[in-house]
N, C-alpha and C positions, 0 to 999 in steps of 0.2 A: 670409027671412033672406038679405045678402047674400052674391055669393061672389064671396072674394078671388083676382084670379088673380098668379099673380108671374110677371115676365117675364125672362128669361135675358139680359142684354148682353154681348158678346164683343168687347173690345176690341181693337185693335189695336197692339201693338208696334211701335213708332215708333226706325228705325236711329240715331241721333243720333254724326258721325265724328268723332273722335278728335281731339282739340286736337293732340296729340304730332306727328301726320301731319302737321297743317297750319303746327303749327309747322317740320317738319325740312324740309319744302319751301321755303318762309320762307328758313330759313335757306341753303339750299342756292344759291338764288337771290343773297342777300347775297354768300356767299364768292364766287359767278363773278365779282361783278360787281368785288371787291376784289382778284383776282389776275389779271386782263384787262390783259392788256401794253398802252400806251398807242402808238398812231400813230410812226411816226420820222418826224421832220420833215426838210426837203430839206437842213438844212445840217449839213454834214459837220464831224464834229469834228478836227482834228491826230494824226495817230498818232504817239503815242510811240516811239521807238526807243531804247534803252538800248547804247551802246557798250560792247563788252568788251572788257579788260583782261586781257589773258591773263600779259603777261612784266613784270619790272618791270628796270628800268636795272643793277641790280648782278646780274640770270640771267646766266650765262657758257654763251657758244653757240661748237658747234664749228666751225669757219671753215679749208675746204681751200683751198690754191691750186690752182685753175682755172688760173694760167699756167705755160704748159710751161718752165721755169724760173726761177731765184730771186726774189721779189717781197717786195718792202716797202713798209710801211704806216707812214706816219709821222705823228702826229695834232698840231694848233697846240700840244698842250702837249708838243712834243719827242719824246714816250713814241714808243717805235721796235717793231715786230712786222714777223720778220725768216721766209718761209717759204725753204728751200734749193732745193726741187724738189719739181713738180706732183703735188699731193696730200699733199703734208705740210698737219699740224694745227697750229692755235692758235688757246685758248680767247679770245673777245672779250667784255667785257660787252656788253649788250643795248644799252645808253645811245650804248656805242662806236660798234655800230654805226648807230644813229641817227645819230649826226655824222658818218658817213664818207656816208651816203647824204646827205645835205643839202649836205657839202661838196666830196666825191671821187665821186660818183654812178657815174665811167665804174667802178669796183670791180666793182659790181652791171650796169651794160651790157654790157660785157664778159665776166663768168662771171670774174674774176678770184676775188673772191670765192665760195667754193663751199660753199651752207647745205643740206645735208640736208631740213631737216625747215620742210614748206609751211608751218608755223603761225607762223614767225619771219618767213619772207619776205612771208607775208599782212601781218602785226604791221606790219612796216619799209616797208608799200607799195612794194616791188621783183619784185614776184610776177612782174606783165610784163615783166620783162627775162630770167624762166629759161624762159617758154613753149618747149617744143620742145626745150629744152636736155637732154643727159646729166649723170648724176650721176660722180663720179671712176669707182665702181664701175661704170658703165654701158658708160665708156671701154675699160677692160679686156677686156670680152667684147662689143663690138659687132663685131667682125671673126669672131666667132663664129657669125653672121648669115647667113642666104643675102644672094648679092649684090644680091638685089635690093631686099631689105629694110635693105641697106647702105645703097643710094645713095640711097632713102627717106627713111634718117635721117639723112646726110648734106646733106641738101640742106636740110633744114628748121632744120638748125642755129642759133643767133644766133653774127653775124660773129665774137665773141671766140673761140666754142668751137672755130669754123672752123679760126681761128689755130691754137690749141693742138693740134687734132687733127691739122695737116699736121704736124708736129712726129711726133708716135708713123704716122700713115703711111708717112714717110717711111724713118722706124727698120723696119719692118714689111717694107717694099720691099726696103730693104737687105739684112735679114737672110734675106728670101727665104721669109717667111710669107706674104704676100702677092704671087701671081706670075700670076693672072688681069689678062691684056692688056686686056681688055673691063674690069674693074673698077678697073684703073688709068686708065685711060685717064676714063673716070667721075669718079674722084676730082680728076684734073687738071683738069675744067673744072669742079667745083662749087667745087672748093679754092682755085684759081687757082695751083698750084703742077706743078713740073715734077717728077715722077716716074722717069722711063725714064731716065735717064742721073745715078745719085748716087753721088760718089766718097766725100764726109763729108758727116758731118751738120752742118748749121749747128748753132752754140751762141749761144741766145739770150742778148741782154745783161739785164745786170741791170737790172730795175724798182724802181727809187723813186719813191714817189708821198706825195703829203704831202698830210696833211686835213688 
């Protein structure tokens, strides 16, 4: 009789990898290649610049006289701005003073006109005429200064303010606030003015000037 043998086969489990893997790699590879900033090329584009507009022609700005006595401001349509003495106010529109800078410009050389506040005088391009310049207020307590930081700022002055400041000097001299020999003597040759011997004050004449 025959005899049956049976034989045992042990197959082997076969790893077979994941679609999903190969797909997110796939995919991963797509997005680089999609969000990969491109080369700049050599020509350069125009930069834009946007001009700001800060005031417009009817803003009313305060406006001191810079000159050590009475000044007037007369513009081609008649209209009269009348200041009595150094450091008196009156309001101007914005516009005004655009016409007085185009047509009366020594105003702003000079410091006749006296603006506060840098964001009008940037606006009105006169910025370069107050470099180095005092404000009214500044006038008042610069003598409050060591000397040496007097003649400092004296000397860096622009010529109008020069003008105006021999004016309160000389008042200063007079009344005998000011009695350092050494820092008169200073002021006379930055000033151009004579100091040491004042009986009165000169009184300056009246300025009319017409935009």
């Amino acid at each position: 009789m025959a005899t049956t043998t049976t034989k045992k086969v042990t197959r082997k489990k076969t790893t077979v990898p994941k679609e999903p893997t190969v797909a997110a790699e796939i995919s991963q590879e797509e997005e680089v290649e999609v969000v990969a900033t491109p080369k700049k090329t050599a020509t350069k584009k125009a930069k834009i610049v946007y001009k700001e507009v800060p005031f417009s022609d009817n803003d009313l700005v305060t406006v001191r006289n810079g000159f050590h006595g009475e000044l007037v401001y007369k513009n081609r349509s008649g209209e009269v701005w009348i200041w009595n003495e150094f450091g008196d106010e009156q309001d101007l529109e914005v516009g005004e003073l655009r016409a007085a800078r185009n047509t009366s410009k020594s105003f702003y050389q000079n410091n006749w006109f006296m603006i506060d506040d840098p964001a009008v005088l940037k606006y009105l391009n006169v910025e370069e005429f107050y470099k180095n310049s005092l404000t009214i207020d500044e006038f008042n307590t610069l003598f409050n200064r060591p000397n040496d930081e007097i003649i400092e700022k004296v000397s860096k002055l622009p010529q109008g303010q020069k003008a105006s400041l021999g004016y309160i000097v000389k008042r200063l001299v007079r009344d005998g606030e000011i009695d350092s020999l050494k820092l008169i003597g200073e002021l006379e040759k930055i000033l151009g003015i004579t100091l040491r011997e004042i009986d009165a004050l000169e009184v300056p004449e009246l300025k009319v000037m017409e935009g």
